[in-house]
C-alpha positions in Angstrom: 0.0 0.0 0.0 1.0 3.4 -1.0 1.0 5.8 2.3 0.4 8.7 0.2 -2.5 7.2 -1.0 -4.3 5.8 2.4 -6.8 7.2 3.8 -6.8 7.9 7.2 -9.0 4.9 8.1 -6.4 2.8 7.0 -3.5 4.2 8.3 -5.1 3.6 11.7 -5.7 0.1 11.1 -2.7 -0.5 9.9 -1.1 1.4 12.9 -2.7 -0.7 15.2 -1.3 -4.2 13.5 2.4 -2.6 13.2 2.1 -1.4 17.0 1.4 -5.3 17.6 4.1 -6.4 15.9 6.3 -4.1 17.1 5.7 -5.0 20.6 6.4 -8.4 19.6 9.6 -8.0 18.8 10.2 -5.9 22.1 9.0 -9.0 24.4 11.3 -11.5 22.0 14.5 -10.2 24.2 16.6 -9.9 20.8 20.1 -8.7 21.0 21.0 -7.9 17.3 23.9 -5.5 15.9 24.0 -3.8 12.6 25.9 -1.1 13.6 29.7 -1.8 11.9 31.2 -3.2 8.5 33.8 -5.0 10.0 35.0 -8.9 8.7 33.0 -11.6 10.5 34.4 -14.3 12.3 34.2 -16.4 9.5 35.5 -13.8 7.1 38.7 -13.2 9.2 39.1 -17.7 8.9 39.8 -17.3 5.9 43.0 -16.1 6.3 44.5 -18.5 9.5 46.8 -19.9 7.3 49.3 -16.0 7.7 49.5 -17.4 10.9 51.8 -20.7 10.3 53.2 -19.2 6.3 56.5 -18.2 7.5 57.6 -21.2 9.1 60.6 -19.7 10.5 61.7 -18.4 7.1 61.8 -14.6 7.0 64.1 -14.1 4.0 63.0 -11.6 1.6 64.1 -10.4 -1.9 66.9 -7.9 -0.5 67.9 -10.0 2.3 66.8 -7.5 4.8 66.7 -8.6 8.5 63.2 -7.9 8.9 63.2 -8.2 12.8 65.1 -5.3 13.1 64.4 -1.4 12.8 64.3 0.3 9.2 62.2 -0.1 6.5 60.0 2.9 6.9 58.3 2.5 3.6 57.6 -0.9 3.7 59.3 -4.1 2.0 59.4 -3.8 -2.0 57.7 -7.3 -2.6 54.4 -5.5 -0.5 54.9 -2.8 -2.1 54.5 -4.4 -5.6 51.5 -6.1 -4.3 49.6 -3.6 -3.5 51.1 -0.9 -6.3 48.1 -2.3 -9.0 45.6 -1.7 -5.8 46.0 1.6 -5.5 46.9 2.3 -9.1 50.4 4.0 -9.0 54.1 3.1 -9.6 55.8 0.4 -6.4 58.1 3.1 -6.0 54.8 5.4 -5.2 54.1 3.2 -2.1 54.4 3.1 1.4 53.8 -0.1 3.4 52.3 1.3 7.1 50.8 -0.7 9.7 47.5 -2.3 10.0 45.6 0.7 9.9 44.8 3.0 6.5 43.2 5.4 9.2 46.4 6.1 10.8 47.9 6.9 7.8 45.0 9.5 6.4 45.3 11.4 9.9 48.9 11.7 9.6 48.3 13.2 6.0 46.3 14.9 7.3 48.1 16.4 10.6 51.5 17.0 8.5 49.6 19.1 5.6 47.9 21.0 8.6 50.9 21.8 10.3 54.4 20.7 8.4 53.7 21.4 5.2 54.9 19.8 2.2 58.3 19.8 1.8 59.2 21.5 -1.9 55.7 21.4 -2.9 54.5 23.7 0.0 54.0 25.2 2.8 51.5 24.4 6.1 48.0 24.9 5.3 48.0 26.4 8.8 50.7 28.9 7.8 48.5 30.5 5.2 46.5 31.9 8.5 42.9 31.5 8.1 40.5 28.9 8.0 41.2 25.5 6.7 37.9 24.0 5.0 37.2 20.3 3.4 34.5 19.3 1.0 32.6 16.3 2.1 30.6 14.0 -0.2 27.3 13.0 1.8 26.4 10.4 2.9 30.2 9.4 4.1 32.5 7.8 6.2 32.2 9.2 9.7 35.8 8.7 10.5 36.6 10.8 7.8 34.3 13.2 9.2 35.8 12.6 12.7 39.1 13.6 11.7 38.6 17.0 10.5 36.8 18.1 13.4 39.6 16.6 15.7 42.1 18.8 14.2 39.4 21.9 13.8 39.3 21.5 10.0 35.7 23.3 9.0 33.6 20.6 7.0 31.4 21.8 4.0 28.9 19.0 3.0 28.4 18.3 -0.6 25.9 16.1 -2.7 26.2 12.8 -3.9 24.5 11.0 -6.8 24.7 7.4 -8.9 28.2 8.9 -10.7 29.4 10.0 -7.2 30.6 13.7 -5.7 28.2 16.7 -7.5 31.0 17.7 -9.8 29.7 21.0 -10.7 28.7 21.8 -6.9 32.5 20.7 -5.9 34.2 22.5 -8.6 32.1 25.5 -8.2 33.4 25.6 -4.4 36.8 25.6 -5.1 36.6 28.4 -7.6 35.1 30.8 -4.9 37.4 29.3 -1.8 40.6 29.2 -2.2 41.0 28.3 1.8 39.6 24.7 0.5 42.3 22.3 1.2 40.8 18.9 0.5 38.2 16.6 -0.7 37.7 12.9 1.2 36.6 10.3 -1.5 35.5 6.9 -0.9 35.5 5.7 -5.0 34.5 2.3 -5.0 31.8 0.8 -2.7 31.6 4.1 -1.4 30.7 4.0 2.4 27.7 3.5 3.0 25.6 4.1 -0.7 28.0 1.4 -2.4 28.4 3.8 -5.7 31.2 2.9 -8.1 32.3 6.9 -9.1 32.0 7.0 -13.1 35.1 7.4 -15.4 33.3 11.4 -15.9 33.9 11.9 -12.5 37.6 10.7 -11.8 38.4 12.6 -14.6 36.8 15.4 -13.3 38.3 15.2 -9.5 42.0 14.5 -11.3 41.8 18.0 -12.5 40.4 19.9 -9.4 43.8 20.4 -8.3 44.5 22.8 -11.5 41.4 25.2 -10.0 41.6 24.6 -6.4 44.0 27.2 -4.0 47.1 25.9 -3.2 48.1 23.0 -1.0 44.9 21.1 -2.4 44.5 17.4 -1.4 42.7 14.7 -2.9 42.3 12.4 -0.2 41.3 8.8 -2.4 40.4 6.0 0.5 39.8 3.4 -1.8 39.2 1.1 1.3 37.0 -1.2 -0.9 38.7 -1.6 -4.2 38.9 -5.5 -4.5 35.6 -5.9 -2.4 33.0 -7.0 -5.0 30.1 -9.0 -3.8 30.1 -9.9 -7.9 32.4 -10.9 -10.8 29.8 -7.7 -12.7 30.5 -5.1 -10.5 31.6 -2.2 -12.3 35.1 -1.3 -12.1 36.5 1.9 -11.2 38.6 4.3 -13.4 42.8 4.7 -12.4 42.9 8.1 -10.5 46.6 8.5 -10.8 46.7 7.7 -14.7 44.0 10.4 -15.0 46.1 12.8 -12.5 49.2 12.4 -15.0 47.0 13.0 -17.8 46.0 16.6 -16.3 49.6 16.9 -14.4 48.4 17.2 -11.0 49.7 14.1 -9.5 50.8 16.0 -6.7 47.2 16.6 -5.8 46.7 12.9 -4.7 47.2 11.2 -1.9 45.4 7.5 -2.1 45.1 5.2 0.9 43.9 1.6 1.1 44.4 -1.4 3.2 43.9 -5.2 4.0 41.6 -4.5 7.2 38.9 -6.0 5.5 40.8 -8.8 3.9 43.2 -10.5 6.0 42.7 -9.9 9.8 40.9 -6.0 10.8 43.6 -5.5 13.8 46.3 -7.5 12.0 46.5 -6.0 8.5 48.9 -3.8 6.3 48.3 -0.1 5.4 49.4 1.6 2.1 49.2 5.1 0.6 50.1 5.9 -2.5 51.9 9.2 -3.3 53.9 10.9 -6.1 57.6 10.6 -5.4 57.6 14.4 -4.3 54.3 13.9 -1.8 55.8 10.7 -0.5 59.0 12.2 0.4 57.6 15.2 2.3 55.6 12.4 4.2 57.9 9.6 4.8 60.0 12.2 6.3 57.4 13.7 9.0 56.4 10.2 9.5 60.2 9.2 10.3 59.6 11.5 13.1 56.7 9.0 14.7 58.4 5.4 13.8 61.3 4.1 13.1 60.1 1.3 10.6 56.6 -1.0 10.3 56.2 -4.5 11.2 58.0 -5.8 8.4 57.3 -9.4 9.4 53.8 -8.8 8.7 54.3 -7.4 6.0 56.0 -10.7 4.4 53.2 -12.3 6.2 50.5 -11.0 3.5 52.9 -11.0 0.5 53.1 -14.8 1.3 49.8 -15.5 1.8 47.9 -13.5 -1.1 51.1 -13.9 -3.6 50.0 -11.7 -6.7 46.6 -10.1 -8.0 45.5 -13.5 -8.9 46.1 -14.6 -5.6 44.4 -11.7 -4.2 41.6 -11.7 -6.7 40.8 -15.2 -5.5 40.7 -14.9 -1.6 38.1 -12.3 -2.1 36.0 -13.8 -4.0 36.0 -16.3 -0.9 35.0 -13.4 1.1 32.1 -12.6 -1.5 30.7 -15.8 -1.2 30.4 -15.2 2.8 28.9 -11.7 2.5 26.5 -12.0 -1.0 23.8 -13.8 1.1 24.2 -11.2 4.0 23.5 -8.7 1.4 20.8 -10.7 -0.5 18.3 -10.7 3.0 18.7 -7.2 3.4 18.4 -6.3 -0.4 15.3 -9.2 -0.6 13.3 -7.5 2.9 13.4 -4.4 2.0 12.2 -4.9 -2.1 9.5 -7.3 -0.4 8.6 -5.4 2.3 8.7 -1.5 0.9 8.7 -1.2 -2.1 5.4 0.0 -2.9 4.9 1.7 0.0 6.9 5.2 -0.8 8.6 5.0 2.7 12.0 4.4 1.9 14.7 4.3 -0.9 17.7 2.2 -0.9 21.3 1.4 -2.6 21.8 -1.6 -4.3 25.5 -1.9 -3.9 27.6 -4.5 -5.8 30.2 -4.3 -3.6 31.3 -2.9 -0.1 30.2 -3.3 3.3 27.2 -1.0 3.4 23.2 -0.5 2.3 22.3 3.1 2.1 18.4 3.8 3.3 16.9 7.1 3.3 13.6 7.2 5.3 10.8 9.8 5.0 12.2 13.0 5.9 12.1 13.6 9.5 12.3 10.0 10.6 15.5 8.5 10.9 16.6 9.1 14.2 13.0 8.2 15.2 13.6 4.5 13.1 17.0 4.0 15.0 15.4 4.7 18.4 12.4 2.3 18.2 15.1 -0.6 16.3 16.9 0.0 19.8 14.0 -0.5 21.8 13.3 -3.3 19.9 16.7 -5.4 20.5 18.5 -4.0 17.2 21.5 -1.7 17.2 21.7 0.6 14.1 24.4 2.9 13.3 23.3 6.5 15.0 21.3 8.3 12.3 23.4 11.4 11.2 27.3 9.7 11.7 27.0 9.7 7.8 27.2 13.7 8.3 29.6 15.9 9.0 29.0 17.3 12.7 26.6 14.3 13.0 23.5 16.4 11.5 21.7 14.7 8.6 19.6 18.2 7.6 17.0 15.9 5.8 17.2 12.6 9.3 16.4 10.5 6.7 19.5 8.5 5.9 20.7 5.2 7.5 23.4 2.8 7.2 23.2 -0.7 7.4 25.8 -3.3 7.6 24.9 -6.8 7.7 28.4 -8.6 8.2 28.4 -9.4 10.8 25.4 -11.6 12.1 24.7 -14.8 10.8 21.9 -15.1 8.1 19.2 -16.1 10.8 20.1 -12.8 13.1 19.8 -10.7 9.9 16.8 -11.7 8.7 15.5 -11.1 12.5 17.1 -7.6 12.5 15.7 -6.6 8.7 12.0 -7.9 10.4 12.4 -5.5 13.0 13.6 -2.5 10.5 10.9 -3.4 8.4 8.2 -2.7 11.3 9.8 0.5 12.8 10.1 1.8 9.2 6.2 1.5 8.2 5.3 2.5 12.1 7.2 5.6 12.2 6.2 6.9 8.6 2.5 5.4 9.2 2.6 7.6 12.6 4.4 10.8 10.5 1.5 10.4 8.0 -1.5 10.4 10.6 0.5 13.4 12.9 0.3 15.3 9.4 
C-alpha cells in the first residue's frame, strides 16, 4: 500500500497491526547488531593460514633482517602487491601498519601543520580557516578527523556517478581556503556507488582550479571488495592525475583490514615521489620502521593479484547472502509503499536507506527498543546532523543469516510505524 495514498482509516488500522508487531519483537528479548562493517568471524578464517606461512623463514628479496628497525616505507615485494591496488608506480608506495586510518590522519596532521616539503607550505601557515569538501552520505571517521584537528567541514551532494562535480568544482573556484576533498571511489561507504570514469576525470583536475596545498584524499578502502564478478570497475585516478599533471594533488590510501585480519592488517598510501618524500619524512619523526614481518606475512599469503583476486572472492561468497536478505526484505517489504529508498551496492560493506524526511533518528530509536543496534542516524554527516534525518546505514556482516533476517524484520516494522505515525501526525 502506497502511504500517500491511504486514507486515514487505513492508516489507523494499519497502525494498530504494526504497534502489535512491534511490541512483539520488544518481548522477543533480541540482542542484534548492525551497527559496523567489519570482517565476520568467518571472514577473518579465511585467512588462518598467515599465521603458520612463514615457518621460521623470514628471507625476503633484499635479504633485509626484517626483525630489526628500518624499512620505513615498507618491503618492496608488498609494495609491488599492493602498487596495481591503489593504481600508482611500487616506488609510489608506502607499506604502514595495520591501519589505513592512521595513515589518512597523519596526511592529514603533517599538511595541517608541516607542510609539504618543496611542494609547499603548512596549510595552517597560510593563516585562516582550513575548509574540506565532504561528499554525503560518508564515512564518519573521515568526518571525525577533520573536526579533531578543527578543520571546518562543507557538505556536498552525492549522486549514482558520485561527488556533484559542478557543486564541488564551483566551491573551489570561490574558496581558495579549501584544502581537500575525502573520496571513498569504489563501494563508497555507505551508498555502495562505483564513481563513473566522468567523474575521476573530473576530481584528477580539481587540483588545477583549487588554492594551493589542495589534497585529494582517495580512501579506496573497498577496491577489491566485489560481492560480484559484474561489479563495475573503477577508473585509475593516478593515470588520469598524470594526464592533467596534477599528480601531486593525490594522496590515495587503502588497506587489508577488510581482507586478511581487521587488527592485524597492512596499510598503504600511494603518493607521487615528491608527496611521498615530504611524508615519509614527518612520518620518520613518529616510527622508526613497520612490522615488516607482517608485511612478508600478506605477501606470502595473497602472492599476486591473482592470488588476491581469488581470496576475495571467498569473502564474496560469505557476505552476498548477507546482502541478498537485506536487499530481498526491503524490495518485499517497501517497495510499494513510498517510505523508503535504498542502494543496491555490488560491492562494499554498506546498504544506504533514506527514510521519509524527519524519521531517521526516530527508526533507530524504536530498532533499539526493539533489540536492534543501528548505526546513529546522522554519523554519515559531517558534525553528525543529517539536515534531511532520513539517511541510515546498514551493515549486515556481521550476524549470521538467521540474526539478519530477525534484525531486517524488525527495520521493516519500525520503518512502516514511524512513517505510518508521520503520516497520521500530518
Amino acid at each position: 500500500m502506497q502511504i500517500a495514498h491511504a486514507s486515514t482509516e487505513s492508516l489507523r488500522e494499519w497502525e494498530a497491526q504494526l504497534t502489535a508487531e512491534f511490541q512483539s519483537y520488544k518481548n522477543a528479548g533480541l540482542n542484534l547488531d548492525l551497527t559496523r562493517g567489519k570482517p565476520s568471524g568467518e571472514q577473518l578464517s579465511l585467512s588462518d593460514a598467515i599465521n603458520e606461512i612463514l615457518a621460521g623463514d623470514l628471507s625476503n628479496e633484499t635479504d633485509t633482517d626484517l626483525r630489526n628497525y628500518g624499512g620505513l616505507d615498507g618491503i618492496p615485494e608488498c609494495k609491488r602487491l599492493f602498487a596495481p591496488v591503489l593504481g600508482v608506480n611500487q616506488d609510489e608506495v608506502l607499506i604502514g601498519g595495520n591501519s589505513s586510518l592512521t595513515l589518512m590522519y597523519f596526511a592529514v596532521l603533517f599538511a595541517l601543520h608541516q607542510g609539504f616539503g618543496e611542494l609547499g607550505d603548512s596549510w595552517a601557515s597560510e593563516g585562516g580557516p582550513v575548509k574540506f569538501l565532504c561528499p554525503v552520505p560518508g564515512y564518519d571517521r573521515h568526518f571525525s578527523v577533520c573536526e579533531h584537528l578543527g578543520i571546518e567541514m562543507i557538505p556536498v551532494g552525492m549522486d549514482d556517478n558520485g561527488p556533484l562535480m559542478d557543486e564541488v568544482e564551483a566551491l573551489l573556484k570561490a574558496d581558495a581556503s579549501i584544502k581537500g576533498i575525502w573520496c571513498v571511489p569504489r563501494f563508497s561507504n555507505p551508498s555502495g556507488i562505483v564513481y563513473s570514469d566522468e567523474v575521476v576525470t573530473r576530481i584528477a583536475k580539481l587540483g588545477q582550479i583549487a588554492g594551493k596545498n589542495f589534497r585529494v584524499f582517495w580512501d579506496n578502502a573497498y577496491a577489491v571488495h566485489n560481492l560480484d564478478d559484474n561489479a563495475p570497475a573503477l577508473a585509475c585516478l593516478m593515470t588520469a592525475c598524470r594526464a592533467a599533471g596534477t599528480e601531486n594533488s593525490v594522496y590515495l590510501f587503502g588497506s587489508t583490514s577488510k581482507i586478511t585480519y581487521a587488527g592485524a592488517g597492512v596499510a598503504f598510501a600511494g603518493m607521487s615521489p615528491a608527496n611521498l618524500k615530504a611524508f615519509k619524512h614527518h612520518l620518520g619523526m613518529t616510527q622508526i620502521g613497520p612490522d615488516k614481518i607482517n608485511q612478508l606475512r600478506h605477501v606470502r599469503l595473497l602472492k599476486d593479484s591473482n592470488g588476491l583476486a581469488a581470496h576475495m572472492r571467498q569473502h564474496a561468497n560469505v557476505l552476498k547472502p548477507r546482502f541478498d536478505i537485506v536487499l530481498n526484505s526491503l524490495q518485499e517489504n517497501l517497495a510499494d509503499t513510498g517510505m523508503m529508498q535504498w542502494t543496491v551496492p555490488q560491492g562494499g560493506y554498506f546498504v544506504s536507506v533514506d527514510t521519509l524526511p524527519g524519521l531517521a533518528k526516530k527508526v533507530v530509536a524504536m530498532a533499539a527498543e526493539a533489540g536492534v543496534k543501528l548505526t546513529p542516524a546522522g554519523a554519515t554527516y559531517p558534525y553528525g546532523k543529517d539536515p534531511q534525518d532520513c539517511n541510515i546505514r546498514i551493515a549486515p556482516s556481521v550476524p549470521t543469516l538467521d540474526e539478519i533476517a530477525k534484525a531486517m524484520d524488525v527495520f521493516v516494522c519500525c520503518v512502516k510505524l514511524a512513517s505510518v505515525q508521520q503520516k497520521l501526525a500530518a
